[in-house]
C-alpha positions in Angstrom: -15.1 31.0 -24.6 -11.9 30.1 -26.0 -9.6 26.4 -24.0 -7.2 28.8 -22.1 -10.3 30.5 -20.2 -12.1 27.5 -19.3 -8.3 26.3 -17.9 -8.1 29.5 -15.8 -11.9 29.1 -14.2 -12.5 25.2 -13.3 -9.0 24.4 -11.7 -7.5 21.1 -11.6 -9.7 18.5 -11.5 -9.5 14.8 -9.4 -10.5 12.1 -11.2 -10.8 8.4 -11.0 -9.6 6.4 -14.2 -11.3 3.2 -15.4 -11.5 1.1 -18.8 -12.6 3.2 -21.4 -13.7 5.9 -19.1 -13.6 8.2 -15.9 -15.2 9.5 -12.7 -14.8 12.5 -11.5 -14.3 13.1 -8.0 -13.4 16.5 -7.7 -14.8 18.8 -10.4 -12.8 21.1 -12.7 -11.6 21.8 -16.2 -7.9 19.7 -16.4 -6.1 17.2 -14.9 -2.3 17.4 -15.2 -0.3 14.7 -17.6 1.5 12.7 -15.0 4.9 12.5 -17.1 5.2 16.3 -18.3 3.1 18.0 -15.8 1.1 19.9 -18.6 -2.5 20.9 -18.5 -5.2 18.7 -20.0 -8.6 19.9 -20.7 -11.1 17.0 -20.0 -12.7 17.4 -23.5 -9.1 16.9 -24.7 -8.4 13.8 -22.2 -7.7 10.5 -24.1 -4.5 9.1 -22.7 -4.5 7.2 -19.3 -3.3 4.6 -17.2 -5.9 2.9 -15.0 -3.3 0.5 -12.7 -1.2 3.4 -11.4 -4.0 6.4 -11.6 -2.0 8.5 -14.2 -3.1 10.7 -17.0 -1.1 11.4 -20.3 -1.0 14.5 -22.2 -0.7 12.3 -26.1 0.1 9.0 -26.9 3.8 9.5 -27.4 4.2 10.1 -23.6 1.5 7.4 -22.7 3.8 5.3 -24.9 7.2 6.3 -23.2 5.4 6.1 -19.5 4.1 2.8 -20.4 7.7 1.7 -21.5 9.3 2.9 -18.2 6.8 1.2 -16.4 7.6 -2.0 -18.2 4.2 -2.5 -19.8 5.2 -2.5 -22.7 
């Protein structure tokens, strides 16, 4: 099973983000990067923001986000 089938069959997926890791609270295969609204398959997830919830699709837009939030 190639990443674009797995995409089409789990749905979006409701996690909760945490330090170093995640809970998932509704199952399925991506969430969406907060910034660029992109799919990102949990086995490709590394990029979040626990304070406001949001997932990132790399670390250039986690960088940027974290910028415009001031974090940085």
């Amino acid at each position: 099973m190639n990443r674009m089938d797995n995409l089409g069959r789990g749905g979006e997926a409701r996690l909760r983000y945490l330090d170093g890791d995640y809970q998932i609270l509704t199952p399925g295969a991506f969430v969406r990067c907060a910034v660029t609204g992109v799919a990102i398959p949990l086995d490709e997830l590394r990029y979040w923001n626990v304070a406001h919830q949001e997932a990132y699709a790399d670390a250039a837009t986690s960088l940027a986000r974290h910028k415009a939030l001031g974090l940085v």
